[in-house]
C-alpha positions, 0 to 999 in steps of 0.5 A: 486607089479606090473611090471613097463611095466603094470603102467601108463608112464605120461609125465610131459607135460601131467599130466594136461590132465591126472588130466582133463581125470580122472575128465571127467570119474568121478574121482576126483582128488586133489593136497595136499602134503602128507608125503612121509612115508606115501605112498606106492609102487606098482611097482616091480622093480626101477632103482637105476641110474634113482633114484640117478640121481633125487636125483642129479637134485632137480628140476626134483623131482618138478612134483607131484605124482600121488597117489590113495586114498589109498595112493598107488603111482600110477606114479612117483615111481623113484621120490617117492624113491628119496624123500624118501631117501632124506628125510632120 
């Protein structure tokens, strides 16, 4: 597991740019849904209160994650966890 200082921080307003940077280096990127159960973490520590609050705000769960090939969640590891538990 990696600390949360050494991952990638995307704002939401950037996440265009993002997808746009990688496939400019030769990345390419695609949007699909995938299960949550399926992904797994790489970051170390999650804040519980960022996690709840989340889960009380529906409409801030509506950014994609941003996940390897592997299936690793690379960004939107707050959010990956509370639709986990939502799930749930």
């Amino acid at each position: 597991m990696i600390p949360r200082h050494l991952l990638p921080q995307i704002p939401s307003n950037q996440l265009d740019e993002f997808r746009d940077f990688l496939n400019g280096h030769g990345i390419r990127t695609k949007i699909h849904r995938l299960p949550v159960e399926s992904l797994k973490p790489i970051q170390k520590h999650i804040n519980r209160a960022k996690v709840e609050a989340l889960k009380d705000d529906p409409m801030k769960l509506k950014n994609p994650l941003i996940v390897s090939k592997g299936g690793y969640v690379v960004d939107g590891h707050h959010r990956w966890v509370a639709e986990k538990e939502l799930d749930e």
